[in-house]
DOTORTI-935859 format. One line per 3 residues: number of its first residue (from 0); their letters; for each residue x, y, z of C-alpha. Coordinates in Angstrom, 1 decimal, padded with zeros to 4 digits. Example, Ala and Ser with C-alpha at 12.3 -4.5 7.8 and 13.67 -1.06 7.14 Angstrom:
# residues 2
0	AS	012.3/-004.5/007.8  013.7/-001.1/007.1
***
This chain:
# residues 98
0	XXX	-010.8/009.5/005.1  -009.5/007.3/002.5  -009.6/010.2/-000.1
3	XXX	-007.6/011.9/001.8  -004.6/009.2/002.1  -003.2/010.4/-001.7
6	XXX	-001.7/008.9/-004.1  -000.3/005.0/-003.2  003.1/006.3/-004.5
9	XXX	003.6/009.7/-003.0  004.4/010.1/000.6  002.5/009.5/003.5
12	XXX	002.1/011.2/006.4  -000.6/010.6/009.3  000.1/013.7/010.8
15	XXX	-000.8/015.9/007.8  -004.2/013.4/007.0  -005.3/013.8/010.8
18	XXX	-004.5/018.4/010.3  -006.8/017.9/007.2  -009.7/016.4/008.9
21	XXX	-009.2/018.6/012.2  -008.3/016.0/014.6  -004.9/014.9/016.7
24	XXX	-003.4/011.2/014.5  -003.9/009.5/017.8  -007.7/010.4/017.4
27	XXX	-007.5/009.6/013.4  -005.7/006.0/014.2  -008.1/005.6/016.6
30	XXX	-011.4/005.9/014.5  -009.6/004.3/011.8  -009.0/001.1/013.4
33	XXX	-012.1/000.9/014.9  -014.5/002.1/011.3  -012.2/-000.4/009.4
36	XXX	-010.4/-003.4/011.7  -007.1/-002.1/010.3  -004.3/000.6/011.2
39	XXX	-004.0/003.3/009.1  -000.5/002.3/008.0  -001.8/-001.6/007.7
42	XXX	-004.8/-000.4/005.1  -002.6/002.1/003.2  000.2/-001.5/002.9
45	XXX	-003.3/-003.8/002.1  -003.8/-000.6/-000.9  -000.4/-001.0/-002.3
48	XXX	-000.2/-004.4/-002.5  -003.8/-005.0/-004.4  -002.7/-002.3/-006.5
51	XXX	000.9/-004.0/-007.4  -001.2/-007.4/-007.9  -003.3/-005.9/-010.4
54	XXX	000.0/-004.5/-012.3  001.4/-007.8/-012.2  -001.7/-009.4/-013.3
57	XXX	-002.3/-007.1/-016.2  001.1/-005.7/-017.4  004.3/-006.6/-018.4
60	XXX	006.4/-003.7/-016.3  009.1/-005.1/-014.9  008.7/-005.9/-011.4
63	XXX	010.8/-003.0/-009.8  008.5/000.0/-011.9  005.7/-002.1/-010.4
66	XXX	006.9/-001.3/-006.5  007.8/002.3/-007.5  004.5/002.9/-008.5
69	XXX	003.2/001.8/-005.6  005.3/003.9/-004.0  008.3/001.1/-002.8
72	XXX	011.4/003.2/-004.0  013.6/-000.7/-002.6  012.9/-003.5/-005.1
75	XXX	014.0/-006.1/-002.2  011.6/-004.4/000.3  008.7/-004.4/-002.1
78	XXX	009.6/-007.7/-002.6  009.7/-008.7/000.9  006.4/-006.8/001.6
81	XXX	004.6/-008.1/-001.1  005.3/-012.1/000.0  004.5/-011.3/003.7
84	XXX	001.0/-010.3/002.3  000.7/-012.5/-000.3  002.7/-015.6/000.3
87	XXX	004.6/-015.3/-003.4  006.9/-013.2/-004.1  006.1/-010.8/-007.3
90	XXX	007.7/-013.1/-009.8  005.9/-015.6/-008.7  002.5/-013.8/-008.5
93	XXX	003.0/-012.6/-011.9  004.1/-016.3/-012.9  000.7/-017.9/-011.7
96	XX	-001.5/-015.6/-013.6  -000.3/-016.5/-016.8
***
């Protein structure tokens, strides 16, 4: 199923993922959550975020290219997103790895 989630910056859409692999997004969630321990939408957030740690940790792009590529088009909601997960913000992430 994971393959089938895209890229972490494009748009998601549980409805489409669930049509793809012939069953209702109820029925996807469902499976989902019980293969994985996490929603859907809470494993595609967990993707994003490891994916923006790695960035940070490893590249100088500025911290708003880092949530667009992770498919955050809102600087302060990637930013707000990121310390829920992480407990720093991105500035501060970054600042600890150096």
């Amino acid at each position: 199923i994971a393959l089938e989630l895209g890229p972490l910056n494009s748009h998601f859409d549980i409805a489409s993922v669930a049509q793809h692999v012939c069953l209702s997004p109820s029925r996807l969630s469902h499976l989902f959550r019980q293969q994985l321990g996490v929603s859907v939408l809470g494993w595609r957030e967990d993707q994003r975020i490891s994916q923006a740690k790695l960035l940070l940790s490893t590249t100088r792009m500025p911290i708003a290219t880092v949530g667009r590529n992770v498919g955050f088009e809102d600087q302060l909601y990637f930013s707000r997103v990121f310390k829920k997960c992480t407990g720093a913000s991105p500035s501060e992430f970054r600042a600890g790895c150096e």
